[in-house]
C-alpha positions in Angstrom: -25.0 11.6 -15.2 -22.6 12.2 -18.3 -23.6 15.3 -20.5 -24.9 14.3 -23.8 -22.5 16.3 -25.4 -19.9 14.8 -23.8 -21.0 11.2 -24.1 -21.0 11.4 -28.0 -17.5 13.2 -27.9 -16.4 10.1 -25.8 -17.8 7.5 -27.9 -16.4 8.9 -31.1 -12.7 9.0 -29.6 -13.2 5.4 -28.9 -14.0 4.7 -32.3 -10.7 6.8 -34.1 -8.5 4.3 -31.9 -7.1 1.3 -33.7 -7.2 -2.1 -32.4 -3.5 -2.0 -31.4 -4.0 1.2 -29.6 -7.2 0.2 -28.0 -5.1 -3.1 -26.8 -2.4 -0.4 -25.5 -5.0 1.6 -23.0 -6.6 -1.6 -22.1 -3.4 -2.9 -20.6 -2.3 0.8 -19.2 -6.1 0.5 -17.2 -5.5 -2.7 -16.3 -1.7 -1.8 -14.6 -3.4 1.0 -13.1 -6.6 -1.2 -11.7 -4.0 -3.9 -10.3 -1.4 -0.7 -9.0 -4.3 0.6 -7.0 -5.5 -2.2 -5.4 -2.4 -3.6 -4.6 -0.9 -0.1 -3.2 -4.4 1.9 -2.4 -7.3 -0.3 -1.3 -5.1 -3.6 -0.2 -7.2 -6.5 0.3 -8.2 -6.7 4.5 -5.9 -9.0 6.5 -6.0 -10.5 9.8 -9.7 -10.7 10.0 -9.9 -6.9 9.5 -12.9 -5.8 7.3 -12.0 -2.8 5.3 -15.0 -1.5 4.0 -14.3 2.5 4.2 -12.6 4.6 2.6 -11.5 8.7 4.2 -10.5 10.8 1.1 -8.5 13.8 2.9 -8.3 17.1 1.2 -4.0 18.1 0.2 -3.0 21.5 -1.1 -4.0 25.2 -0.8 -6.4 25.5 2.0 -7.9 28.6 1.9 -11.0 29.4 0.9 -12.1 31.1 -2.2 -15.0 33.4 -2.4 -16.2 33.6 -5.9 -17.5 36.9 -5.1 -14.2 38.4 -4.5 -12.5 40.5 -7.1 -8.8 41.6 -7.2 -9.7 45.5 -8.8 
């Protein structure tokens, strides 16, 4: 669910865009759209049926405590 707040902010960057740079973002999501489902989630071949997806954790790995303070 999308924060009120956040939803108008959203909607009223849509609307300073002009038609040329809407057109722009438009193709840029569309590059991306084709890019990741022709690199990331490839259609299944050989029979295979790809229907899961395993998003793996990459970076720092050590756990922070919120309750931990440095003084």
């Amino acid at each position: 669910m999308v924060h009120p707040a956040k939803e108008v902010v959203f909607r009223k960057l849509g609307r300073e865009l002009t038609s040329e740079q809407y057109a722009a973002e438009i193709y840029q999501r569309d590059v991306f759209r084709e890019w990741m489902l022709d690199n990331i989630l490839p259609q299944a071949s050989g029979g295979q049926d790809f229907d899961k997806i395993l998003v793996m954790p990459n970076g720092y790995m050590d756990p922070f405590y919120r309750h931990e303070y440095d003084g």
